[in-house]
RODRENDREN-870112 format. One record per residue: x, y, z of N, C-alpha, C in turn. Coordinates in pm, whole numbers, plus 50000, padded with zeros to 5 digits. Example, Ala and Ser with C-alpha at 12.3 -4.5 7.8 and 13.67 -1.06 7.14 Angstrom:
2
513194943150780512304955050780513204967050780512854977550708513674989450714512905000350787
***
This chain:
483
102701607455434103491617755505104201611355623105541610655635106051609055780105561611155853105771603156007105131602556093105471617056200106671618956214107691631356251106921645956192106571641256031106301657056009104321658156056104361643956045102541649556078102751655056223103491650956348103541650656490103971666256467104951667156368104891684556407104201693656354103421694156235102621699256173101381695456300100851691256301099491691356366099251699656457100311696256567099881711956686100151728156601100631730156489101151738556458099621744156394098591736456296097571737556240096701741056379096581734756558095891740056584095911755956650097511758156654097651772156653096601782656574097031778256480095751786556340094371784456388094351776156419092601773456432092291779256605093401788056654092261792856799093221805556771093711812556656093991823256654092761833456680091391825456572090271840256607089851836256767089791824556846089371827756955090371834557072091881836557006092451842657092091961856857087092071863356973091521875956923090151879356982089341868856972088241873857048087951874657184088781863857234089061870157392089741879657410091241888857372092061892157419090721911557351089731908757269088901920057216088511929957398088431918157483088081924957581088821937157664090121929957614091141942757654091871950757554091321952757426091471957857335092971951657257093441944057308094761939657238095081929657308096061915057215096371903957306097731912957380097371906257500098981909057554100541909557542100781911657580102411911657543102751906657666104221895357645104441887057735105961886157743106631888457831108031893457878108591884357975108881873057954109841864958013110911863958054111231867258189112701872558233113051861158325114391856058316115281845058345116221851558395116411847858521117921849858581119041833658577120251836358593120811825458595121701820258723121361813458795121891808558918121621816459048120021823058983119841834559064119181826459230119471824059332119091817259482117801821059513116561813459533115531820659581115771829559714116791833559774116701844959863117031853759878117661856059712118171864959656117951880459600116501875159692116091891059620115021894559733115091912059743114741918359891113191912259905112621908359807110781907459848110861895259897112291883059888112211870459947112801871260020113481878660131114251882360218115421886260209116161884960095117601891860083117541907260217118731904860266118951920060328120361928660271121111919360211122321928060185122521932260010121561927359969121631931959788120361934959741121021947959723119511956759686118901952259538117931950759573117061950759442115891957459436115461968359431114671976459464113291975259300113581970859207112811971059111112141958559117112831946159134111901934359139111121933359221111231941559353111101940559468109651951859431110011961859371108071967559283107691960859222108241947859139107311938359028106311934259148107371930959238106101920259328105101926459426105581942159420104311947959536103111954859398103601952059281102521951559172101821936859138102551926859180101991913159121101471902159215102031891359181102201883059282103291869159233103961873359400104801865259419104901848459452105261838459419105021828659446105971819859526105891813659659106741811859770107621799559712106951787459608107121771559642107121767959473107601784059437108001777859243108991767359218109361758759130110171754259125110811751658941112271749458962112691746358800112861734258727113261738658613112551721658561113751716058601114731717358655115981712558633117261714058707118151711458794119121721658919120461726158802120101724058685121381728358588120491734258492121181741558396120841753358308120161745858204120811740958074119911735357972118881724757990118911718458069117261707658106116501719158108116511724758239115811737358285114871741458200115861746958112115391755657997114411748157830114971734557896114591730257766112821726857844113231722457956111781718958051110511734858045111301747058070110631760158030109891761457882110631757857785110441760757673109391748357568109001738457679108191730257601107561722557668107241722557806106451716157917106361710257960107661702457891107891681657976108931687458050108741676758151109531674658312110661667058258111661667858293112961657958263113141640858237111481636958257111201622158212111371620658135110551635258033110091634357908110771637157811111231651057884112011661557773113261653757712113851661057570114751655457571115991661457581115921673057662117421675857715117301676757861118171668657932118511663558045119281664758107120651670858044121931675258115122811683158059123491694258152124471701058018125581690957948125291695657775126061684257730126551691757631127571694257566128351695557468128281683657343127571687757254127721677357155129241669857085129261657657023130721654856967131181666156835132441672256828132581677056782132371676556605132751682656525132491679856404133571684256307134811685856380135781692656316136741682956425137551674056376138301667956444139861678556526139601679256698140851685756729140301699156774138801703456729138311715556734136701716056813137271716956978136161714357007135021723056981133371715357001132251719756960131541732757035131071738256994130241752457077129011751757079128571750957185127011748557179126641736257269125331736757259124841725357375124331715757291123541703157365123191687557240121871699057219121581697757077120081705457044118691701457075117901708957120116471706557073116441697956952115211689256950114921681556849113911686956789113691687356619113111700456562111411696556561111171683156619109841682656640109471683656742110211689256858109461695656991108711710756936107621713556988106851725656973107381734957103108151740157064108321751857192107441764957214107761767157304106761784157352106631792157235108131795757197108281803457086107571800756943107111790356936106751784956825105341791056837104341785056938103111788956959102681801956978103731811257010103851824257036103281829656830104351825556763104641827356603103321820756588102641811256628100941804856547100091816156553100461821356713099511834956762099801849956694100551847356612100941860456508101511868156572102401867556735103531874956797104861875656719105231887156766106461893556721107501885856856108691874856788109101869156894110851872656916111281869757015112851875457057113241868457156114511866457176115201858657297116981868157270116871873757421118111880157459118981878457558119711869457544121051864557662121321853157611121271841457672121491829357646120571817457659121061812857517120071801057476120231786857515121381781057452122141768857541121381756157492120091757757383119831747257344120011743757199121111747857140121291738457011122081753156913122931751156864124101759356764123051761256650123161772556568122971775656470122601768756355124051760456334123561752256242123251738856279122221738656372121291726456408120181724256426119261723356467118291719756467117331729256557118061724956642118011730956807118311749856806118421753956712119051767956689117351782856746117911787756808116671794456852116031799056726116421803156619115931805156501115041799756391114921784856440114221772756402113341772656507113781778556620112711770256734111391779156766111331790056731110131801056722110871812456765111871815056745112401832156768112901840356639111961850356613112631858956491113841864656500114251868256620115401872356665116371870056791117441866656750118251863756898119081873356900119951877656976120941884057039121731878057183123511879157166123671873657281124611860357309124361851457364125131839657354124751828057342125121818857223124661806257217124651795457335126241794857338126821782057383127141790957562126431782357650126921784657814127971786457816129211779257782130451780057822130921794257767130801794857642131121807157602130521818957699129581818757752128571825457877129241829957975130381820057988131191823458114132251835458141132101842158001132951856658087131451867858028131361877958123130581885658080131061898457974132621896458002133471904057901134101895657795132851889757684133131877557620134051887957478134801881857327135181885357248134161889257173132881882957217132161883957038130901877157118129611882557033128561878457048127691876156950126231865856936125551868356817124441872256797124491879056690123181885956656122121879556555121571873656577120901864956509121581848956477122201846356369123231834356329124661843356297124771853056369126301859256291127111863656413128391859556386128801865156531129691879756498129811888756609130531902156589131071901156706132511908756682133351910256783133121922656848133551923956974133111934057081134571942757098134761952057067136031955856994136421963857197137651959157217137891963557380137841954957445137201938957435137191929657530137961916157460139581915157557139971909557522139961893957550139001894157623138211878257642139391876457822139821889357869139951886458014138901889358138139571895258222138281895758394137661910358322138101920958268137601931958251137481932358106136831945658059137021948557920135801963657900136201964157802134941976157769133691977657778133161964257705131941959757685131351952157770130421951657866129861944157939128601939357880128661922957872127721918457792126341922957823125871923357947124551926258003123871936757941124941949457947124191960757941123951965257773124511954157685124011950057548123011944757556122371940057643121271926657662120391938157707120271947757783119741958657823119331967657676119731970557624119871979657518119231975457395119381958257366118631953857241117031951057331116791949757464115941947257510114821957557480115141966857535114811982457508114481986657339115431980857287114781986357128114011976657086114401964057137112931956657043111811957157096111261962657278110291969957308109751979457194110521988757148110022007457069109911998556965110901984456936110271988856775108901977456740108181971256876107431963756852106071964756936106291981056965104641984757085103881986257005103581983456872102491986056775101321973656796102211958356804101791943056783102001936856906101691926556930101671920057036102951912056978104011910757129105461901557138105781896157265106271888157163107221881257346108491878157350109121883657435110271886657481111121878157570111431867257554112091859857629113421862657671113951868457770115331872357850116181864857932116781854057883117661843457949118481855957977118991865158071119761872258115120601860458205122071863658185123351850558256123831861358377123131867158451124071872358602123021865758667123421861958809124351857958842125461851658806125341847358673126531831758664127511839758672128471829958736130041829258717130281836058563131011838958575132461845058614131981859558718132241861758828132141872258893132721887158818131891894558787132401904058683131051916058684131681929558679130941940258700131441954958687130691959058595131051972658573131761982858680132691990458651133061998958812132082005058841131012012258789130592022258859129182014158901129212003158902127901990258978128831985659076130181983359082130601977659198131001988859314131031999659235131312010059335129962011259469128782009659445128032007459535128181997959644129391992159618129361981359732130501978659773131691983059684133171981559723133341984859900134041979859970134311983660087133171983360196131841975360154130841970460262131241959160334132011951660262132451937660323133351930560369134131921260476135241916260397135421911660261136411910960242136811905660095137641893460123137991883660085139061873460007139001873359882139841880459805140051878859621140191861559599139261866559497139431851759423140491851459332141891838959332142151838459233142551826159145141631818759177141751808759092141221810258932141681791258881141711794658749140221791658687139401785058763137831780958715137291791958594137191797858641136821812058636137741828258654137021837058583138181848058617138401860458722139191857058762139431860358888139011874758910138871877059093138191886359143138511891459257138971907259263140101911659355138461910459489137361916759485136281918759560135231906059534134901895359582134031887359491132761891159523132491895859720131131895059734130421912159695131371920159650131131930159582130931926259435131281919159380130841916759286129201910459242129501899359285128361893659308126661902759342126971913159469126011920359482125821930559359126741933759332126561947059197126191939459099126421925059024126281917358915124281918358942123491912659079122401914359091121921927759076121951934859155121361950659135121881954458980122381952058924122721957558781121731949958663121301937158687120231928958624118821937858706118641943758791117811945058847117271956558808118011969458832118401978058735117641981858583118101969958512117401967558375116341965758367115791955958469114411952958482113721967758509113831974858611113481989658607113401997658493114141998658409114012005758308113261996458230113311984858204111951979258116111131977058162110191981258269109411985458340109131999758325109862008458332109652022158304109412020758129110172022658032109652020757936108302014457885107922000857976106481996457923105142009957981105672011958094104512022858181104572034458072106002037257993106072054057942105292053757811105542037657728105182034557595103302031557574102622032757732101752027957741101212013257729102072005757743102361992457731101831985157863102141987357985102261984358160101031976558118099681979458110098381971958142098461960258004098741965557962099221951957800099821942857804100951942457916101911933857939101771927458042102361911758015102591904758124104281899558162104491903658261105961898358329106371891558374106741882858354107251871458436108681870158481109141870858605110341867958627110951853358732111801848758720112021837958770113601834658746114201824458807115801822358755115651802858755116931800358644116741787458553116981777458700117821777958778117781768358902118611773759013119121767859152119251774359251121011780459218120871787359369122431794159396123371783159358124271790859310125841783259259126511777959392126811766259438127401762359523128861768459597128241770159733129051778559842130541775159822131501786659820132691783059811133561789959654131971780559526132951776059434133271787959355134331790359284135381802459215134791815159259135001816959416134671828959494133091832859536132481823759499131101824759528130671824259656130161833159761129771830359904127981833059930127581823959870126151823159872125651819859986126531813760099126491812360273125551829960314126721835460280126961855160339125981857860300125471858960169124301860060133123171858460144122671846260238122051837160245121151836360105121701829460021121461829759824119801819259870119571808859936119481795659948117911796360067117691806560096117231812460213116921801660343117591793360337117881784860455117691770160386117351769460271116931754060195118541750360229118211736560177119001726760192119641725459965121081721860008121411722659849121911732759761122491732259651122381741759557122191735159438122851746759324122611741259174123201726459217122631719659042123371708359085122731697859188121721703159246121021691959327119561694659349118951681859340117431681659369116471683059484118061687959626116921689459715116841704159713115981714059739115181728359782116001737559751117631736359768118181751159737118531747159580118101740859533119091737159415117911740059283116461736459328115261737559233114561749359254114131752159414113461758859408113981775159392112781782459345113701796559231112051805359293113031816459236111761830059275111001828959117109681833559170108511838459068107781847959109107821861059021107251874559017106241869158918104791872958919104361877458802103431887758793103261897058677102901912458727102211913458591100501912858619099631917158492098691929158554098901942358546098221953858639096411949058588095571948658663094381949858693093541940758644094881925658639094461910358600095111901558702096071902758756096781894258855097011907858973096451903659087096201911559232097641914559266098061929759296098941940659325099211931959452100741928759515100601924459659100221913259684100031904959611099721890259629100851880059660100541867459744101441859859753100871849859748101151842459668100971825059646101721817059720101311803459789101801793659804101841779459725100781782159597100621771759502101851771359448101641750059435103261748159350102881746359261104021748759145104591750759030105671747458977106091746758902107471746158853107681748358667108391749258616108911754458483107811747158359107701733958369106481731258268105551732658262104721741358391103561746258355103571759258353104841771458283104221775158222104041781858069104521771058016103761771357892102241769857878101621756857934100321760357939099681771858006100181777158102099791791358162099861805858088100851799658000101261818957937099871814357815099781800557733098951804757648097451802157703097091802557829095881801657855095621816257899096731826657944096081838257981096541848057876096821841157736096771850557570095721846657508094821837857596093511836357513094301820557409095081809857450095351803557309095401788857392094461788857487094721774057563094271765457480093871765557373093351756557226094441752657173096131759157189096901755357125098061746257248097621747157321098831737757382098541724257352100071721057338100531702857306100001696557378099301682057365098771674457442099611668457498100531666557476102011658157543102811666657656102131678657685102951678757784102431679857940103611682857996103661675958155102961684958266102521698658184102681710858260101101711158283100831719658422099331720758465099421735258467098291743658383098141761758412097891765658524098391771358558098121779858707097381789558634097191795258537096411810358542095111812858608094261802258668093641801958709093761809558884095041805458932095441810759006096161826059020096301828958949097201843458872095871854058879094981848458801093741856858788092561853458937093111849059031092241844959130091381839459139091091826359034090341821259037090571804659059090861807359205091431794759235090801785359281089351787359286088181773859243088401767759164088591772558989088751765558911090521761958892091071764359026092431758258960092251744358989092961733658852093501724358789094211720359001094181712559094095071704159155095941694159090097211695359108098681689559089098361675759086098751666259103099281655559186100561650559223101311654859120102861656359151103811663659076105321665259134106271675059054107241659959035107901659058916108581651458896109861657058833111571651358898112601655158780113341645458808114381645558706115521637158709116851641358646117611638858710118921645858669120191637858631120601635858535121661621358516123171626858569123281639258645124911644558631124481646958793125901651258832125881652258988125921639859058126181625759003126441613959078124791607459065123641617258977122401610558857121311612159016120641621258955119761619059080117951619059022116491619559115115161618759158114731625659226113921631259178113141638759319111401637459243110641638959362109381641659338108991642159457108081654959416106921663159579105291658859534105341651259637103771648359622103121658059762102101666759722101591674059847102831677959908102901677360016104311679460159105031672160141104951658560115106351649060095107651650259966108051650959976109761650459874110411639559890110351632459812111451620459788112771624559673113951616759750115011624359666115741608159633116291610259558117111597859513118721603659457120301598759503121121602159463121901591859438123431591859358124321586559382123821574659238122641575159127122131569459085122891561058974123821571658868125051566258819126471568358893126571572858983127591574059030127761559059099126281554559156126841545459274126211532159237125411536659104124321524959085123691519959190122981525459262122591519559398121041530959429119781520959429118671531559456118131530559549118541539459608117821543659795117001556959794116021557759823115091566359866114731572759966115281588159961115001595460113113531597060095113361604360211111781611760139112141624160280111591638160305111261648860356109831652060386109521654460523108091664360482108271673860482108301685060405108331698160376107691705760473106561700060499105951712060560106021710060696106921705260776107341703460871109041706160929109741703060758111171703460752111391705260609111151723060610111251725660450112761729460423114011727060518115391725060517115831708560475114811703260452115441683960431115931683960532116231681360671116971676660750117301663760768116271661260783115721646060835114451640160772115711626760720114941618660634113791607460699112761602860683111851602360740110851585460657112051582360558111701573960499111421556860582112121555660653111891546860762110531542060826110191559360857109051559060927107561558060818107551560960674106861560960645106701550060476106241540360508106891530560384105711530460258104521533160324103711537360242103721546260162104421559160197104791569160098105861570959995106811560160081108141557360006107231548959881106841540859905106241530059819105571544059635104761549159724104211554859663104941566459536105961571659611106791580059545108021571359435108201562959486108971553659372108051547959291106601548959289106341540059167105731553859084105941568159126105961578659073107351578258965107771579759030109281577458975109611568058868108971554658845108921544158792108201545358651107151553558694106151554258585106651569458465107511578958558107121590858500109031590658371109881581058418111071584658376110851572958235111331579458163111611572558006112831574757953113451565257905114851558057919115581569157786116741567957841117531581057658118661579057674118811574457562119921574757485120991581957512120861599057486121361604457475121871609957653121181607757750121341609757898120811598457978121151587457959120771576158021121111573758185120231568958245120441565058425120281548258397120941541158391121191530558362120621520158450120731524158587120201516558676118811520258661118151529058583116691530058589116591526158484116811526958340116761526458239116861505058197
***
């Protein structure tokens, strides 16, 4: 037997083999859980009222977290969308994983460029997969961004019975897109002529299939994965969501060509949040009405930081998107990784709680299947440490870190890793071929101000041979000067 198919068959066989001990743990609460994964996109950790936002209401996330607990020092796998996600969906850190940067594959139709992102490789075991060992009913609604249909990488191969929504990011970029897909098929959205407005607002489709595959799946245990794309660019919003905010602010219309233009942007922007927020409320109300609430677990979080100040009308300054970090998307220091985390299991994870334990996107896969009863089935290969130990308060037996590691080949190719309080950042890596090492103490200067590497050579020492050990060389996203 190939070596490829034994590597993927095997974790798949031990799925099967801790199905009865999931069952027999989850006997205690009469049913395994149901697990609801909600993704925002370019959403700023200060973006929302329970992390200090003051000018954009979010009044529903803002109950996830006086039901759950919130976590101060989460972080993503990635400061751009598909690593991120690919780092979410299978537990390696950007050393490992093998998507590393947004990339558009070479086309395959000469003259006709490609749609879609470089794919998943079909012997990674993703969430979704282990979800399907555990006999869940599985779904992903918004955007996927890791691999076209007919590839490999296609959410449909990768453990989701059903998609809805948008493949390819770019296509992502108007929320009043032509056409969307429903599984592998695409349908046109009849009224949206692929400009700034249109009939159909993609979201509140993303709302609506959300909602029915809730009713039509409260019988079985599912999981629901919600790459929801607001914040992202293109600034765009229903009238009667922007009407809540029209005329609170100054305005400068955006009208450049990046993106499509916007007579109100920071009205937009605020209504684009409260309208994702919104949704979350009603699928929240629906789980409480369906009797679902104590069954379910929620997770909310966004793929990496605020969209950088300025760009196609974005004022994440006004906002304060960033809540005083240093950075945005696009970069590895604090505003760019670190992201909000809600998580809300009623009368398993403490109402009102706040964490300061770190985290970040690869652990949690091992976390979601250690608190479905299926920690027998996670991959031995990956990067991620469970917090559920912490979730359920039992933070004696939490697993200690020793480090967060990423790497990013775009943005001029950058490093980072937090050991305890320290952050070492590395930039300019293909841009400048040149490797210099800041380092931060966080818990002294959790803005990066001042780099501190000078003063401390022992740690520098220490954090580069982190760095040294944890990055493995690719092909397909190579850092050359490391590689």
């Amino acid at each position: 037997m190939p070596h490829d198919l034994v590597t993927r068959i095997l974790p798949l066989l031990a799925l099967s083999m801790s199905l009865f001990s999931t069952r027999a743990m989850a006997a205690d609460v009469g049913r395994p859980p149901n697990v609801v994964l909600i993704l925002a996109d370019d959403l700023g950790w200060g973006e929302l009222g329970c992390y200090g936002q003051k000018k954009i209401r979010t009044p529903s996330l803002d109950r996830l977290a006086e039901q759950g607990m919130r976590f101060t020092q989460c972080y993503s796998g990635s400061p751009v969308c598909a690593p991120s996600r690919c780092c979410l969906m299978t537990g390696k850190h950007t050393g490992h994983a093998f998507i590393r940067d947004n990339r558009t594959p070479p086309s395959k139709v000469k003259g006709v460029p490609a749609e879609g992102q470089y794919p998943l490789k079909a012997e990674e075991i993703t969430l979704a997969e282990l979800f399907q060992g555990q006999k869940y009913a599985t779904a992903a609604i918004g955007k996927w961004g890791l691999g076209m249909f007919d590839t490999e990488g296609s959410p449909l191969k990768q453990g989701f019975d059903f998609f809805f929504g948008y493949n390819c990011q770019g296509h992502a970029h108007n929320h009043y897109p032509k056409y969307l897909y429903r599984n592998d098929q695409r349908f046109t959205l009849e009224g949206n002529p692929g400009g700034p407005t249109g009939k159909v607002f993609s979201h509140d489709l993303f709302e609506k299939e959300t909602l029915a595959f809730v009713r039509e799946h409260k019988h079985k245990p599912f999981f629901l994965y919600l790459p929801y794309i607001i914040p992202h660019l293109a600034l765009q919003a229903p009238e009667d969501a922007l009407a809540e905010y029209r005329g609170k602010w100054p305005e400068t219309p955006y009208t450049g060509k990046a993106y499509q233009p916007h007579p109100t942007p920071r009205a937009a922007y605020a209504a684009m949040i409260t309208r994702m927020d919104r949704t979350v409320g009603r699928l929240l109300d629906l789980l409480k009405d369906l009797k679902l609430e104590k069954d379910t677990i929620v997770l909310f979080s966004s793929d990496n930081g605020a969209a950088t100040q300025g760009y196609a009308g974005i004022d994440t300054d006004f906002f304060g998107s960033t809540g005083g970090l240093r950075g945005y998307k696009g970069e590895v220091y604090e505003g760019g990784i670190r992201v909000p985390l809600i998580v809300r299991w009623p009368n398993r994870v403490k109402a009102a709680s706040v964490s300061d334990y770190v985290c970040y996107f690869p652990d949690f896969l091992p976390t979601i299947m250690e608190l479905i009863g299926a920690k027998a089935a996670i991959p031995r290969d990956v990067d991620g440490v469970s917090f559920a130990p912490t979730l359920l308060g039992k933070t004696d037996a939490q697993k200690k870190r020793e480090y967060l590691y990423w790497e990013f080949p775009s943005y001029g190719g950058q490093q980072a890793v937090r050991l305890g309080n320290w952050k070492a950042v590395r930039r300019d890596l293909v841009k400048k071929g040149v490797i210099k090492t800041e380092l931060y103490d966080l818990e002294h200067d959790p803005g990066e101000k001042t780099d501190v590497a000078g003063k401390h050579k022992d740690v520098v020492e220490m954090m580069e041979q982190i760095m040294k050990n944890e990055h493995t060389p690719s092909k397909v996203f190579p850092i050359k000067v490391l590689d």
